[in-house]
GULUM-34566 format. One line per field, with one value per residue (C-alpha): residue in three letters; residue number from 0; x, y, z. Coordinates in nm, 4 decimals. Each point is the difference from the previous one (the first is absolute). Layout:
% residues N
code: [ALA  ...]
pos: [NUM  ...]
xx: [X  ...]
yy: [Y  ...]
zz: [Z  ...]
This chain:
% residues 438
code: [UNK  UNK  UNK  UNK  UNK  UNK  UNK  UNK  UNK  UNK  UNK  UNK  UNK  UNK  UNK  UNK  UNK  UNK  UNK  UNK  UNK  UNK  UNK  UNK  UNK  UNK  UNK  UNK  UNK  UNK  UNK  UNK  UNK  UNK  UNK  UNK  UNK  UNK  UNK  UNK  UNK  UNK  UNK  UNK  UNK  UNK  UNK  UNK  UNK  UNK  UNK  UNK  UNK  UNK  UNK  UNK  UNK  UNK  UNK  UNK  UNK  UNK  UNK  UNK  UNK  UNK  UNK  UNK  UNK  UNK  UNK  UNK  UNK  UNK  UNK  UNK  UNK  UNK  UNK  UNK  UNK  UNK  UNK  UNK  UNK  UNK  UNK  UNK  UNK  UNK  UNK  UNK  UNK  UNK  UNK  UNK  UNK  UNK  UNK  UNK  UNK  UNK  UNK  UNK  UNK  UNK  UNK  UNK  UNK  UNK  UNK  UNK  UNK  UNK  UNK  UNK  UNK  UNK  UNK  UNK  UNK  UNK  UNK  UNK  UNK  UNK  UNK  UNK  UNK  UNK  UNK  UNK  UNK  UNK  UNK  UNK  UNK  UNK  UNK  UNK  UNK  UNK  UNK  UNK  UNK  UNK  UNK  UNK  UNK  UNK  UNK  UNK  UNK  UNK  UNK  UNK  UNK  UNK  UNK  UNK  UNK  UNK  UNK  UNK  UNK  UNK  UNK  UNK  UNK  UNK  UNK  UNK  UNK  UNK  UNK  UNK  UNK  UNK  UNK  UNK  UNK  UNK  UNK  UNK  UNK  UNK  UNK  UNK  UNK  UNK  UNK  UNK  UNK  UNK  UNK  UNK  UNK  UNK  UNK  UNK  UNK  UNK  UNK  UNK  UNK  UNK  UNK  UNK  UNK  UNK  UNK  UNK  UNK  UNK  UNK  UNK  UNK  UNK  UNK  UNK  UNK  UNK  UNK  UNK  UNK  UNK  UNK  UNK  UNK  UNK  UNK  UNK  UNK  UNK  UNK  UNK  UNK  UNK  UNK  UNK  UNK  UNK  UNK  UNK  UNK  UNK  UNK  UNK  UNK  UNK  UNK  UNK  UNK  UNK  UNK  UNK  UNK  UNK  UNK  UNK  UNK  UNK  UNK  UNK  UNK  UNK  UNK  UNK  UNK  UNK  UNK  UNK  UNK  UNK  UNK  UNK  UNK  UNK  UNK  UNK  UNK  UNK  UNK  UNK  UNK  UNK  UNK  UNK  UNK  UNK  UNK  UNK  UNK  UNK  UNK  UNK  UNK  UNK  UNK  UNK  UNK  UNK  UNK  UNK  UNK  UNK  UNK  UNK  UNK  UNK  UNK  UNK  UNK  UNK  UNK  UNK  UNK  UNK  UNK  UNK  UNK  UNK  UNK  UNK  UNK  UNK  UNK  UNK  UNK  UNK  UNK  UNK  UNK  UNK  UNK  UNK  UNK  UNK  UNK  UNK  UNK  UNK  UNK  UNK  UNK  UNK  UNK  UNK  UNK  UNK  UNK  UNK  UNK  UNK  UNK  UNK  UNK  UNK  UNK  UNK  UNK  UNK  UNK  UNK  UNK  UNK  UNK  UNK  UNK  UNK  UNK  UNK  UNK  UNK  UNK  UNK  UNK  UNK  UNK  UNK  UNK  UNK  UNK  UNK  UNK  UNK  UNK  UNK  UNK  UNK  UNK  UNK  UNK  UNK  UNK  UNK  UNK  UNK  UNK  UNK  UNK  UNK  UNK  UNK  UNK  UNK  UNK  UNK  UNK  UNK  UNK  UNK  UNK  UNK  UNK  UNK  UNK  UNK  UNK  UNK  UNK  UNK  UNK  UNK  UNK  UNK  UNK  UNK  UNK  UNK  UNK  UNK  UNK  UNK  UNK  UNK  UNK  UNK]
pos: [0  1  2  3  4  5  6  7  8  9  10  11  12  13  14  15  16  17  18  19  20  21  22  23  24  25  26  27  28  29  30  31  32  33  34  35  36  37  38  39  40  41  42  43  44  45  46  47  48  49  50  51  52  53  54  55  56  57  58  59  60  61  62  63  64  65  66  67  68  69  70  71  72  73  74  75  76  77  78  79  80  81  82  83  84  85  86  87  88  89  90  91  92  93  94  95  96  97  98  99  100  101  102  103  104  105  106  107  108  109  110  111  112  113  114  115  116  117  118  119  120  121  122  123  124  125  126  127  128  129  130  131  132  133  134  135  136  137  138  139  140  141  142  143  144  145  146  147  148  149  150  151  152  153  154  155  156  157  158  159  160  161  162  163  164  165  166  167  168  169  170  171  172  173  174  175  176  177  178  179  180  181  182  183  184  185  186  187  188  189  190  191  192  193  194  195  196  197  198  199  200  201  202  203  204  205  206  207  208  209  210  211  212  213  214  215  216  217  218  219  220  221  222  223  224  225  226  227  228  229  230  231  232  233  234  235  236  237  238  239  240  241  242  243  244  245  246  247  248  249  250  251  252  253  254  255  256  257  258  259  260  261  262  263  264  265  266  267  268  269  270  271  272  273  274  275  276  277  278  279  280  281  282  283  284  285  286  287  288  289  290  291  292  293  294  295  296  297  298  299  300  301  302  303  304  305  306  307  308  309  310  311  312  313  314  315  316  317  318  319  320  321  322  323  324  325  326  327  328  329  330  331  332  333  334  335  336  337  338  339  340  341  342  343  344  345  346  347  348  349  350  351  352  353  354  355  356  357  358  359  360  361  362  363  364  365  366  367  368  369  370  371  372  373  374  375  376  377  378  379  380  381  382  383  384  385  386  387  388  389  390  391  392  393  394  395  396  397  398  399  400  401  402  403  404  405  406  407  408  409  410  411  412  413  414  415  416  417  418  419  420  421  422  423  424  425  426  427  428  429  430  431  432  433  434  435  436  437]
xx: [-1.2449  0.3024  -0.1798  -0.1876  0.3779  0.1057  -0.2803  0.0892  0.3522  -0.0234  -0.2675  0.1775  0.3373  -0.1967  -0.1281  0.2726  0.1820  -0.2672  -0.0294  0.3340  -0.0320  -0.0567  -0.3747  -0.1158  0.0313  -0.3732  -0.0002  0.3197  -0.0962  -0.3340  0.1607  0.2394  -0.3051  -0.1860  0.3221  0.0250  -0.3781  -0.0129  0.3544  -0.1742  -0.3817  -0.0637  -0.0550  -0.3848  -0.1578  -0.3403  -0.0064  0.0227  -0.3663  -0.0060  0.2204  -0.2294  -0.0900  0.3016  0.2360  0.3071  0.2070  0.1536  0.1393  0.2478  0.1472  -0.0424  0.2737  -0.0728  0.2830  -0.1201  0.0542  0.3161  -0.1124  -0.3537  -0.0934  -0.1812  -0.3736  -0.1388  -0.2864  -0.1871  0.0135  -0.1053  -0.3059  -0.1325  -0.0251  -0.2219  -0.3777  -0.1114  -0.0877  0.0223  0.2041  0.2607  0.2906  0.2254  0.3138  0.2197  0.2209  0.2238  0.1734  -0.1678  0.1793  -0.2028  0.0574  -0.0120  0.0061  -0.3074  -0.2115  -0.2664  -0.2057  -0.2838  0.1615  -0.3514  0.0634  -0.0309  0.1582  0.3737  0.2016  0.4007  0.2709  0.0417  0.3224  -0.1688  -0.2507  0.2637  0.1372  -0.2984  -0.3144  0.0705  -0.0416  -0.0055  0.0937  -0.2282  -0.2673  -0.0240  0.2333  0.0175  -0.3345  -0.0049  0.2334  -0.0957  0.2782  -0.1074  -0.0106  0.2981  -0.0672  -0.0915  0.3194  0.2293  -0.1788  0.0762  0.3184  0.0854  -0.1787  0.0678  -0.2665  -0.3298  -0.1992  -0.1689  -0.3407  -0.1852  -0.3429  -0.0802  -0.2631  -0.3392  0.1389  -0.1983  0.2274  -0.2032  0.2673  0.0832  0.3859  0.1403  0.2854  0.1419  0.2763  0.2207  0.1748  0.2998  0.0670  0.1433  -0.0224  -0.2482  -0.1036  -0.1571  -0.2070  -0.2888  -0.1038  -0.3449  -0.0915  -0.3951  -0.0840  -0.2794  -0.3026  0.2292  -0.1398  0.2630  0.0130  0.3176  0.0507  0.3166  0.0845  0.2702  0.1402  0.3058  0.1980  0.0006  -0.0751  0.2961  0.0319  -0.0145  -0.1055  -0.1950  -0.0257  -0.2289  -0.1320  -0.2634  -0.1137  -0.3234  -0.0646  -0.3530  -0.0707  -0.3229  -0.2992  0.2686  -0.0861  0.2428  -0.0911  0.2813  0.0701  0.2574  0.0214  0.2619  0.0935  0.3811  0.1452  -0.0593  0.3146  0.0197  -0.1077  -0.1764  -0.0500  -0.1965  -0.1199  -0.2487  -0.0964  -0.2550  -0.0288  -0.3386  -0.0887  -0.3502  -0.2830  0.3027  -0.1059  0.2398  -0.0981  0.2320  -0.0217  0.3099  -0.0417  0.2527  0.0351  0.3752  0.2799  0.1247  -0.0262  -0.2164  -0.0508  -0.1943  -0.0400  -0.2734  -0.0590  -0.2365  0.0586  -0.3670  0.1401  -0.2135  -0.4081  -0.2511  0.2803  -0.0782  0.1783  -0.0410  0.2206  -0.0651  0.2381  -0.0163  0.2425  0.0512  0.2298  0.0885  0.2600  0.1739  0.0099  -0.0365  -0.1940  -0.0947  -0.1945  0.0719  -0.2383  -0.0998  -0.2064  0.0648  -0.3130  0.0998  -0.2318  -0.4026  -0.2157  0.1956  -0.0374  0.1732  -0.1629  0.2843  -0.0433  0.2632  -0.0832  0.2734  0.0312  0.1914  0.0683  0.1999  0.2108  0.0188  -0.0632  -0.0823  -0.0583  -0.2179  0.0669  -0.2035  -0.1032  -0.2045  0.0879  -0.2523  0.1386  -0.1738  -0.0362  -0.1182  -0.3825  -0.2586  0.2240  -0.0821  0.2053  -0.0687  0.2628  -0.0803  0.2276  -0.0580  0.1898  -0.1007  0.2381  0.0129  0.2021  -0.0658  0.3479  0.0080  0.0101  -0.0941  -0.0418  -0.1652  -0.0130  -0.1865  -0.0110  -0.1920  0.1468  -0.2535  0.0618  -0.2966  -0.3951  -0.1508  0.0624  -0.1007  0.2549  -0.0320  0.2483  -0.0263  0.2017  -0.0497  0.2245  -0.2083  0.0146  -0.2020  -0.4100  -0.1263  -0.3357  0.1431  0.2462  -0.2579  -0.2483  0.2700  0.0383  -0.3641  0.0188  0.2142  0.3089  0.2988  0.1889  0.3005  -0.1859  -0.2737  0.3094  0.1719  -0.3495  -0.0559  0.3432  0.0044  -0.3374  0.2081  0.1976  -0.1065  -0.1475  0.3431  0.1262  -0.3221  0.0799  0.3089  -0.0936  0.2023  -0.1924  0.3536  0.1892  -0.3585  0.0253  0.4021  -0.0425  -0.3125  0.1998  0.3370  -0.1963  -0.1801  0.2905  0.1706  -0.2962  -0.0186  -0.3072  -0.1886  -0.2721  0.1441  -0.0631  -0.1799  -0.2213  -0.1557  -0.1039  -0.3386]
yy: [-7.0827  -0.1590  -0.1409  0.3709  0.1306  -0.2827  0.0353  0.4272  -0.0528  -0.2308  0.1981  0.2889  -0.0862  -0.1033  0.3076  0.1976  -0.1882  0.1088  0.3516  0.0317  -0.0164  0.1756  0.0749  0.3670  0.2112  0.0035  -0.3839  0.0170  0.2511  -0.1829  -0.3654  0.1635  0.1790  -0.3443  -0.1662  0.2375  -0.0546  -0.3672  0.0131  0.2058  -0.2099  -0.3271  -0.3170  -0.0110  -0.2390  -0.1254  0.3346  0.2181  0.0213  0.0054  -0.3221  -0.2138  -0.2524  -0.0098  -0.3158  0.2323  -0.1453  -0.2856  0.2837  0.0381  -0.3556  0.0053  0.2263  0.0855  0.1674  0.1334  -0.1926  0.0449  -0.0788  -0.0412  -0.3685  -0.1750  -0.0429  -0.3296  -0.0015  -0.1661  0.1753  0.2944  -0.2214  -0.1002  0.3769  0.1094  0.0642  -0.1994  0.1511  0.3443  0.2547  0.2001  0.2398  -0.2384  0.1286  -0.2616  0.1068  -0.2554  0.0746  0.3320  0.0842  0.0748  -0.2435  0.1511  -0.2996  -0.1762  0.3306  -0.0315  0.3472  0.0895  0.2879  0.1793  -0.0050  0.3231  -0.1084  0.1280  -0.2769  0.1116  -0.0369  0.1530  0.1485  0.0998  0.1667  0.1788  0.1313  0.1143  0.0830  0.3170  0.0294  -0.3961  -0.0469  0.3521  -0.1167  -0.3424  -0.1572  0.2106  -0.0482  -0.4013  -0.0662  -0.0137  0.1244  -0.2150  -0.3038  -0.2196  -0.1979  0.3163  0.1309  -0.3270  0.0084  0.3976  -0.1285  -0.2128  0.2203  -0.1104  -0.3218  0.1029  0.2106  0.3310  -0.0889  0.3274  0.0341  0.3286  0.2192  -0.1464  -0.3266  -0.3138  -0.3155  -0.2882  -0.2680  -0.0450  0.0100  -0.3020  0.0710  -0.3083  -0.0480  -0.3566  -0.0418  -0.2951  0.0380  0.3090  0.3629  0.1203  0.4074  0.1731  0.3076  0.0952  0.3346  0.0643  0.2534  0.0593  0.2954  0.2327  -0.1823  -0.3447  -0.3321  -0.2907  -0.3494  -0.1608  -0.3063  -0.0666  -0.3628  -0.1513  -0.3653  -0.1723  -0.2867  -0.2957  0.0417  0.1802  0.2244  0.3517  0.3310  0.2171  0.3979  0.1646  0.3697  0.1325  0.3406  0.0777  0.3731  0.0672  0.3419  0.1538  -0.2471  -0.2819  -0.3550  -0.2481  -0.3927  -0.1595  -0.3532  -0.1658  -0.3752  -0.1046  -0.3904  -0.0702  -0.2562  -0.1737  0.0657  0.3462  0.3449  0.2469  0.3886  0.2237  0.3627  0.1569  0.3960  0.1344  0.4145  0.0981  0.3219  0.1549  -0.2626  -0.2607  -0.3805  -0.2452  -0.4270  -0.1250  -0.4445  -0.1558  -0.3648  -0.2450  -0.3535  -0.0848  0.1312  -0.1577  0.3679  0.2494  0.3568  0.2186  0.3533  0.2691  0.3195  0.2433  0.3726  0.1442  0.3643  0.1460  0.0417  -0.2907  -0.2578  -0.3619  -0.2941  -0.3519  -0.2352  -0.3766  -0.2871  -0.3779  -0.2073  -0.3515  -0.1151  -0.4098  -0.2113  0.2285  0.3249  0.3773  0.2158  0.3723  0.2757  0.3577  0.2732  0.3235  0.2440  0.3768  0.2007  0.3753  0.2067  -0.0304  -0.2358  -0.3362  -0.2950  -0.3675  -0.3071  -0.2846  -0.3726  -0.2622  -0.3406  -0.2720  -0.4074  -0.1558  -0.3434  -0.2401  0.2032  0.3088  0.3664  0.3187  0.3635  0.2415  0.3931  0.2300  0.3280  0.2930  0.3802  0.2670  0.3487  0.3167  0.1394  -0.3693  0.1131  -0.2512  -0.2866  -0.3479  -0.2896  -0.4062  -0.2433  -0.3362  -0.2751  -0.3433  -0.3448  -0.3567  -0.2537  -0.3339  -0.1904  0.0261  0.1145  0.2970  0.3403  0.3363  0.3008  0.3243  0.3746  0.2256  0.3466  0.3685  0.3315  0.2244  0.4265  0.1091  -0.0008  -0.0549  -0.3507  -0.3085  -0.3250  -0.3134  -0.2992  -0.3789  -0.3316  -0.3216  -0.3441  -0.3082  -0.4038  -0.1142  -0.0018  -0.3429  0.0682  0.0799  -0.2856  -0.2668  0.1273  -0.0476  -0.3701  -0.0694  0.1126  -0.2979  0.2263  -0.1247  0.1460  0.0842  0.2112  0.1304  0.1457  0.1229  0.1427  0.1939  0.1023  0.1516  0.1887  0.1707  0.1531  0.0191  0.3456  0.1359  -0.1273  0.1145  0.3402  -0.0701  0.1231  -0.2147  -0.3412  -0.1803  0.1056  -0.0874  -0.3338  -0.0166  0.0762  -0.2329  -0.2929  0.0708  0.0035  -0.2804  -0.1856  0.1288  -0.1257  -0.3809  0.0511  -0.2212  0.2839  0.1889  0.3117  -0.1183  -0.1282  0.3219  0.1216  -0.0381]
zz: [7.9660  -0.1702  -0.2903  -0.0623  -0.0219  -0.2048  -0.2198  -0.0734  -0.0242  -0.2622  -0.2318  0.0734  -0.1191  -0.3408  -0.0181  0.0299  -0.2827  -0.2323  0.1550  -0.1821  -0.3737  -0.2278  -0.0327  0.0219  0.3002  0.1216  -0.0152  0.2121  0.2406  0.0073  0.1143  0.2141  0.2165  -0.0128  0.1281  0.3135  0.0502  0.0214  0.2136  0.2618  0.0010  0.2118  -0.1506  0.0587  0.3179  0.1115  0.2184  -0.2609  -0.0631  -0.3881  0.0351  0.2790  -0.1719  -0.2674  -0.0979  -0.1157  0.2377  -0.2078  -0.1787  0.2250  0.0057  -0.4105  -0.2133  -0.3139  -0.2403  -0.4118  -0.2848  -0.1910  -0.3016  -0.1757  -0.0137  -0.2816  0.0301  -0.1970  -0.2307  0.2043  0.2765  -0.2107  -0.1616  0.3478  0.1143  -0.2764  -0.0041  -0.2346  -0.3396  0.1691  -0.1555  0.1473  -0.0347  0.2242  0.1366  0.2301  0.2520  0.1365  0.3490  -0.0399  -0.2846  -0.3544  -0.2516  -0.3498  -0.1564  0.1233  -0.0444  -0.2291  -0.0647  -0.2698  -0.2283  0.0561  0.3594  0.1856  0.3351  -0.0039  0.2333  0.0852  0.2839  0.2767  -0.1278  -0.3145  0.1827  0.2125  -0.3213  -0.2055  0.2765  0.1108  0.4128  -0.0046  0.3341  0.1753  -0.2067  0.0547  0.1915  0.3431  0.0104  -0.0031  0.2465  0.3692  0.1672  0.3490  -0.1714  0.0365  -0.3062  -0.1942  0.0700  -0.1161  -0.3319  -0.0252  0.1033  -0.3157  -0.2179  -0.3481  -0.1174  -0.1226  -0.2494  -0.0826  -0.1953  -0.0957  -0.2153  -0.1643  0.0336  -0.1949  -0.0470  0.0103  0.0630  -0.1069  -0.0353  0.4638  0.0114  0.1587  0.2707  0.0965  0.2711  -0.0164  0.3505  -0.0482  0.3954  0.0734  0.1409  -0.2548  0.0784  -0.3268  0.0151  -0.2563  -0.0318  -0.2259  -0.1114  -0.1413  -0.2130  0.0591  -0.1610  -0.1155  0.0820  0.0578  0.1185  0.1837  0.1365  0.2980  -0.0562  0.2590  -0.1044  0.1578  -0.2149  0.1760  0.3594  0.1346  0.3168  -0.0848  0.0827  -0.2037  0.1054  -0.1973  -0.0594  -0.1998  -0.0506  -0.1941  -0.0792  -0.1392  -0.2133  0.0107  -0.1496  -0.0654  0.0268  0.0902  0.0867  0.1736  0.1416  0.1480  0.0175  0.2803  -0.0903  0.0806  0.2044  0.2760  0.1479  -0.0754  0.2001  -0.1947  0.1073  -0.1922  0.0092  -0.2490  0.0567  -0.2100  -0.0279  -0.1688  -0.1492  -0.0866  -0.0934  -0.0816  0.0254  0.1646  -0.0021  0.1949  0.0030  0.1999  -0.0437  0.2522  -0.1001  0.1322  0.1640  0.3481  0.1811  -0.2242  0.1645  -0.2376  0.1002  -0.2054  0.0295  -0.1861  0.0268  -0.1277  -0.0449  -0.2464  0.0024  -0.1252  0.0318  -0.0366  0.1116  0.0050  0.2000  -0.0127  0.1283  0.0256  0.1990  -0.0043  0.2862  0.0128  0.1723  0.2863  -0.2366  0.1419  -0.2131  0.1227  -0.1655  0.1761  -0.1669  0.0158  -0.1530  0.0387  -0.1026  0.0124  -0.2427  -0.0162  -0.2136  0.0153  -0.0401  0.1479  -0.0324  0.2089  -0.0346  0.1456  0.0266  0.0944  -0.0083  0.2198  0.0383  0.1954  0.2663  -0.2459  0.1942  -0.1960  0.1406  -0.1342  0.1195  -0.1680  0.1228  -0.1847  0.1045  -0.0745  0.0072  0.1728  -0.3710  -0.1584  0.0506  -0.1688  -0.0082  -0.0733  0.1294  0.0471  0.1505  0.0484  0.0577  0.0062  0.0862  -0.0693  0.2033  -0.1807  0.3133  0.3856  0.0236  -0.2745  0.1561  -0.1173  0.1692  -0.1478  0.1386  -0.1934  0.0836  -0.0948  0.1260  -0.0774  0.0895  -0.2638  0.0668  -0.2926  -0.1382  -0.0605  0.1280  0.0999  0.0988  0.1481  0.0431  0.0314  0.0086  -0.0509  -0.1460  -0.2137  0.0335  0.1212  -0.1001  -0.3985  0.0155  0.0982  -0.2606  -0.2873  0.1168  0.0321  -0.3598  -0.0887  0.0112  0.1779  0.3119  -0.1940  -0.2972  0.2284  0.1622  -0.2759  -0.1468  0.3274  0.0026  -0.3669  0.0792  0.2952  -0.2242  -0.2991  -0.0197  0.0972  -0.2905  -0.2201  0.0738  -0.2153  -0.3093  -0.2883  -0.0185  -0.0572  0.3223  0.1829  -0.1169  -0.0005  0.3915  0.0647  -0.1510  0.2045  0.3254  -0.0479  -0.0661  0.3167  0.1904  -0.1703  -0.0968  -0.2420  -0.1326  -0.3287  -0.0656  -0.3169  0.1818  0.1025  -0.2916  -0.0886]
């Protein structure tokens, strides 16, 4: 199609302009493979079964360049994406780029946060180690971020270490071609909390391409969340691949609450024995948004464990997808695996459709999975108002109750209540999350 060649010619003329500096070799050689993948892949359609029930289409009639320069970021807007009295080691990237300026780190911290290119220069095997292993190589928008390899970071905890302060990674989009990669690394033992925050600036169009690789040492902990609130205007695509070792722990909480087209894709790579993981997501869809949620868990060594939970709001003419499938591996003997996803539809014209999936090639285990898309219970609602409660807070009391133990499994109190508040507003509603406590 003319648009799909439009659409590869211009991102790869970009791309080759940066392939061209004067960055090391293995960040060269790396963009330059990425370029010749994503010349040679299709622009993804509704036939392409991974892509059904995808909305990436306006990204063909929408072209986005980088941003020359780093804008300035207001104090306010850097005020209204805190949690509360929580604190952080915060470090702001604007446009995908690190902004030293606006970091602000404990001196006790153990967490170690640098660029790419700093990485490049002082991990040795950066790219074998980490990076080859992050990037699917039959994934078109995998490949364009490879592509313009250069925004991101390299966090790494040591061995032993307990982070107690969660580190704060938050991502400003003004309204342009925004592609940073993370790479984290947890020690053997460490425990660590981070938090993926995307903003926009306004309400711009732009498109944010995002990567994140987690790699989890033997008995390491890591709690991770990633809180997807940019514009309404803007597309957002964004991979997460976590790659477990031995008894490792992985709590995984991706939290939508804007974004016109969101398409959040995680995967969990259970490699090692007596691996846990946890994978939680809550999607609130309004107006004519697109939100989809395309997981999978890989379980390839005995005595794991997965517990899945997606639940998704959708209002007025809003669709989200969920995709989630569970693999068991011939050697995964006494697994344990739960998916459950479920959708409450706030309008007669909301749409949400949901495919979970279990692959299973072992005997022994233990796994379960179920759907279901649903309004609002009648029975509940007129209860509530017989009460003396209003339609409008009965509502927004039901609604809350939906999700609200997605969010409890959030551990910090502050982004629980940072999150509770942003969604209620997003849904009018005149209960306050005050108001719940008892």
């Amino acid at each position: 199609m003319a648009n799909d060649q439009l659409f590869k010619t211009h991102y790869t003329a970009l791309a080759a302009g940066i392939s061209g500096n004067s960055d090391p070799d293995a960040v060269i050689s790396l963009r330059k493979s990425a370029i010749r993948e994503f010349a040679e892949l299709s622009f993804p359609t509704k036939k392409d079964e991974p892509w059904k029930y995808s909305k990436v289409d306006g990204l063909l009639s929408s072209l986005f360049s980088p941003a020359q320069n780093m804008s300035a970021v207001s104090d306010s807007l850097l005020s209204s994406a805190r949690f509360g009295n929580l604190e952080t080691d915060r470090y702001v990237f604007v446009d995908g780029k690190l902004n030293p300026a606006l970091t602000q780190k404990s001196p006790d911290s153990s967490v170690s946060v640098i660029t790419l290119k700093e990485a490049f220069a002082s991990v040795p095997n950066f790219a074998e180690t980490f990076l080859s292993k992050s990037t699917d190589k039959s994934d078109l928008f995998a490949n364009l971020g490879s592509a313009f390899l250069q925004d991101g970071a390299f966090i790494s905890i040591p061995d032993r270490k307990i982070q107690t302060r969660p580190v704060h990674l938050l991502f400003i989009s003004t309204g342009n071609l925004v592609q940073p990669k993370l790479i984290i690394s947890a020690g053997k033992s460490s425990e660590s909390t981070f938090i993926e925050h995307f903003i926009s600036d306004g309400n711009p169009a732009g498109f944010t391409n995002v990567s994140t690789g987690l790699f989890l040492a033997e008995n390491a902990v890591v709690h991770h969340t990633k809180i997807t609130d940019e514009s309404d205007n803007g597309f957002h695509i964004g991979r997460i691949e976590a790659f477990q070792q031995t008894n490792s722990t992985w709590k995984s909480h991706v939290i939508t609450m804007g974004g016109g087209m969101v398409r959040n894709e995680v995967t969990a790579r259970l490699s090692g024995e007596g691996v846990n993981c946890l994978m939680n997501g809550l999607y609130l869809v309004t107006g004519t948004h697109h939100v989809e949620n395309i997981t999978l868990i890989d379980h390839q060594k005995p005595n794991g464990t997965s517990q899945e939970s997606y639940k998704g709001i959708l209002s007025d003419k809003s669709t989200g997808v969920f995709d989630g499938k569970i693999i068991v591996q011939k050697d995964a003997q006494k697994t344990y695996a739960n998916q459950s996803n479920r959708n409450l539809l706030l309008s007669d014209e909301a749409t949400a459709d949901s495919k979970p999936q279990l692959e299973i090639y072992a005997d022994d285990v233990n796994c379960f999975h179920g759907a279901t898309v649903g309004q609002l219970d009648e029975m509940q609602l007129f209860y509530l108002q017989s009460r003396g409660i209003g339609e409008p807070m009965a509502k927004a009391m039901l609604t809350h109750a939906f999700a609200v133990d997605v969010l409890n499994s959030i551990p910090q109190t502050e982004i629980r209540e940072y999150l509770d508040q942003q969604i209620l507003e997003r849904l009018h509603s005149p209960f306050h999350f005050e108001e719940t406590e008892v």
